[in-house]
C-alpha positions in Angstrom: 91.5 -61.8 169.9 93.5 -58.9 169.3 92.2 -55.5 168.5 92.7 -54.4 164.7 93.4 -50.9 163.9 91.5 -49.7 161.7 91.2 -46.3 159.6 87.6 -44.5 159.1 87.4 -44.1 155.0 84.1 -42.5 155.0 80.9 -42.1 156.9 77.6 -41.4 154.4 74.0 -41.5 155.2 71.7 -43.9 154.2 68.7 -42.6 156.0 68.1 -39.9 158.3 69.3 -41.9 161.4 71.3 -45.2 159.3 74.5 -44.7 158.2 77.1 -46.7 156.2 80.6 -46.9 157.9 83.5 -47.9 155.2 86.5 -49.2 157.3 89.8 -50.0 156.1 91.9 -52.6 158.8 95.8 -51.9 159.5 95.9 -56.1 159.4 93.2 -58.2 158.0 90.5 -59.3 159.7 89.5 -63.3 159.5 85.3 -63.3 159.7 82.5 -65.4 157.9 79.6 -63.7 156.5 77.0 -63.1 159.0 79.5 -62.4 162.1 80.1 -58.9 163.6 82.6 -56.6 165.3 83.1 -55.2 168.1 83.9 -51.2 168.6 86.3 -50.6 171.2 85.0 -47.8 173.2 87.2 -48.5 176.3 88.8 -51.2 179.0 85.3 -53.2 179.2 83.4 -51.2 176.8 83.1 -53.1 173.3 80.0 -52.1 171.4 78.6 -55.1 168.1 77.9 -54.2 165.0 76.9 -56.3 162.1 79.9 -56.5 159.3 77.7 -55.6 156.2 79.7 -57.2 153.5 81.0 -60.3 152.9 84.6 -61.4 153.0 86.5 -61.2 150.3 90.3 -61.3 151.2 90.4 -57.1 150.9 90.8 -54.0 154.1 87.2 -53.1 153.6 85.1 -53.4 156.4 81.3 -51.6 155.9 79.0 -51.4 158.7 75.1 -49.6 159.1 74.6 -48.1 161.8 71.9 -47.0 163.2 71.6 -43.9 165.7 68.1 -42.3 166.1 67.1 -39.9 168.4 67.8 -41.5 172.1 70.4 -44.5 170.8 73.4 -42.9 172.7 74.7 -46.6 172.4 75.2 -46.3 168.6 75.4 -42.9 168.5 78.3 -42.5 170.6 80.0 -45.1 168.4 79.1 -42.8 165.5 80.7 -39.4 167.0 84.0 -41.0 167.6 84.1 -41.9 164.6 83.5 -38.8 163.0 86.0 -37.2 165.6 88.5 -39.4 165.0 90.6 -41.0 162.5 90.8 -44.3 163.4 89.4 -46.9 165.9 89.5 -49.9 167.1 87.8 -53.2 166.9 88.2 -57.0 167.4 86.4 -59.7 165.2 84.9 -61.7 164.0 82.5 -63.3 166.1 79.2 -64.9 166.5 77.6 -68.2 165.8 75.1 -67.2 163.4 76.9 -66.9 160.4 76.1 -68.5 156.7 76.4 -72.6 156.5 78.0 -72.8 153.3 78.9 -76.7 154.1 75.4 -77.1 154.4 73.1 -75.0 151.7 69.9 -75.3 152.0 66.3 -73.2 150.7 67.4 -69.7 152.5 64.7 -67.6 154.3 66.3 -64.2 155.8 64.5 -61.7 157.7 65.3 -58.9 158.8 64.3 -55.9 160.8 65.1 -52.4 160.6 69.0 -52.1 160.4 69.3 -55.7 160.8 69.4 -55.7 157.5 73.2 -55.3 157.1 73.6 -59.0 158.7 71.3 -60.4 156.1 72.9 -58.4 153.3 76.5 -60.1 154.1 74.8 -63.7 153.6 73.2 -62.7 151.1 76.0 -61.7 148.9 77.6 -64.7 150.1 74.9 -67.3 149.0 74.3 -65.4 145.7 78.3 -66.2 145.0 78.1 -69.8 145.7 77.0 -72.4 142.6 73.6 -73.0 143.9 70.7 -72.9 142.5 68.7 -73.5 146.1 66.5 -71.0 146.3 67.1 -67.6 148.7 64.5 -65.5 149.9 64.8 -62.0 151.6 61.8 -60.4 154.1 63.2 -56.9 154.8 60.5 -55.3 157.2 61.0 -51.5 158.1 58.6 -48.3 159.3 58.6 -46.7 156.2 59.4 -47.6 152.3 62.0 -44.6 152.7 63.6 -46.6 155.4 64.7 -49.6 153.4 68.0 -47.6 151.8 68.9 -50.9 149.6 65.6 -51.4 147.8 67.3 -50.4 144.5 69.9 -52.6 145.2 68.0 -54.9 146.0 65.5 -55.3 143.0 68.5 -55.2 140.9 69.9 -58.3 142.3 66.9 -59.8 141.5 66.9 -59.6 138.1 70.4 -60.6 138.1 69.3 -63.9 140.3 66.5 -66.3 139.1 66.9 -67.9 142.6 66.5 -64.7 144.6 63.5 -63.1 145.7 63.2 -59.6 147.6 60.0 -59.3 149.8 60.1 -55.5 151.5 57.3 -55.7 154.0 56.3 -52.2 155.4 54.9 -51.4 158.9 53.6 -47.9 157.8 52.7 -48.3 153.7 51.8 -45.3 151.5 48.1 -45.0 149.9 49.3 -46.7 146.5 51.5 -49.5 148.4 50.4 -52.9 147.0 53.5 -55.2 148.9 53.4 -56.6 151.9 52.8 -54.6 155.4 52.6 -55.6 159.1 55.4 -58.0 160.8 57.9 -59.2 158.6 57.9 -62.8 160.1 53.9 -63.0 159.9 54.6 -62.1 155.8 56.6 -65.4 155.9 54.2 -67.4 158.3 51.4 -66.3 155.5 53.8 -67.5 152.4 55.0 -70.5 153.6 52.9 -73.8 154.1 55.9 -75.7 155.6 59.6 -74.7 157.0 61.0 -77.8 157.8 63.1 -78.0 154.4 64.9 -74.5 155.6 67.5 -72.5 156.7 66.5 -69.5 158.5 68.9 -66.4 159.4 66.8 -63.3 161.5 68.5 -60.4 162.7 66.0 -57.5 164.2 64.7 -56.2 167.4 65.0 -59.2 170.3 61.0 -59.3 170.7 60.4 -59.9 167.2 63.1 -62.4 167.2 61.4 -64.6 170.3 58.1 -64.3 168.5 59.7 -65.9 165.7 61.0 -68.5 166.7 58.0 -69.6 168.3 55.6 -69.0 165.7 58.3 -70.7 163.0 58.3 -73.8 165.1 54.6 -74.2 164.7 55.8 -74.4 160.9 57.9 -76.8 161.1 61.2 -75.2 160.9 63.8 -77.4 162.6 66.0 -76.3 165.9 68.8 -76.3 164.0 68.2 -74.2 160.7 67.2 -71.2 162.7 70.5 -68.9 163.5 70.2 -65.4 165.0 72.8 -63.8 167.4 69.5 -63.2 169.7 69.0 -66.6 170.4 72.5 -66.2 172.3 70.5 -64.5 174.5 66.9 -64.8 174.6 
């Protein structure tokens, strides 16, 4: 796979530690919603980040990334880009990516800046005729951490099939959603998974726990995708 040059457009926070990245590729790029990139930081150094939008036959690439306190892996990614005017990266890749030969009832969690995976499929589903029903557990410290809640209420108005769940690990006094772990907010909604697709993109801990406890659901092997499960 060749690297693609691309030019930084714009780098804009979304949190105190998450920002969006706006790309614009010298060639295009050829990805499916759900893959990622790779940041070429040297010979053997290529660094993933989720591509946060979906395709759509255009230059613009937008990533979130996130570089808190101690996260020299992202945030070293982040300085070059700021220092420089253009990088390099090579995708799209990964496995886990949106089945849109085979739609079925959509679960997606995700944790933290995980997000920006679920977002592309998201967008995605929402443009495909189908009326199967998509659901979105967002779990995050804070209330201020989840930078697309606007967004995403909006989309559910604009969606009778949609549904946004933000679940909260730290609510305020007045919070009346959900709070805790994200996937135990599913495990409490849900009597069955087994007619399913689930995407999860988050922390690899929370992704294990997951797929254990989902199983005791009944979700099927195959309707769980995550670019963890690559590796754990």
């Amino acid at each position: 796979m060749s690297p693609i040059r691309c030019k930084i457009e714009s780098i804009e926070p979304l949190t105190n530690i998450v920002s969006s990245v706006i790309l614009r590729t010298e060639t295009p790029m050829s990805y499916k919603a759900g893959q990622y990139l790779r940041v070429i930081m040297g010979e053997k150094d290529f660094r993933p980040f989720s591509i946060a939008n979906p395709p759509d036959g255009s230059d613009r690439i937008e990533l979130h990334i996130g570089a808190g306190p101690g996260n020299d892996y992202a945030g070293q990614v982040l300085e070059k880009m700021k220092r420089d005017s253009e990088i390099y990266v090579d995708g799209g890749h990964g496995e886990a990516f949106l089945r849109e030969d085979n739609i079925k009832p959509t679960i997606l969690l995700a944790g933290g800046t995980g997000f920006s995976y679920t977002y592309a499929i998201l967008l995605q589903r929402l443009k495909i005729a189908n009326n199967q029903p998509v659901f979105l557990y967002w779990g995050t410290r804070t209330l201020t951490d989840m930078y697309a809640y606007e967004a995403l209420v909006e989309l559910e108005k604009q969606h009778t099939n949609f549904r946004f769940l933000p679940v909260v690990d730290v609510p305020e006094h007045d919070w009346i959603g959900k709070s805790g772990w994200v996937h135990k907010a599913i495990m409490a909604d849900f009597v069955s998974l087994e007619p399913y697709q689930v995407y999860v993109a988050g922390r690899f801990e929370m992704a294990g726990v997951a797929r254990e406890d989902f199983q005791t659901k009944g979700l099927l092997k195959q309707n769980l995708y995550g670019d963890a499960y690559q590796f754990i």
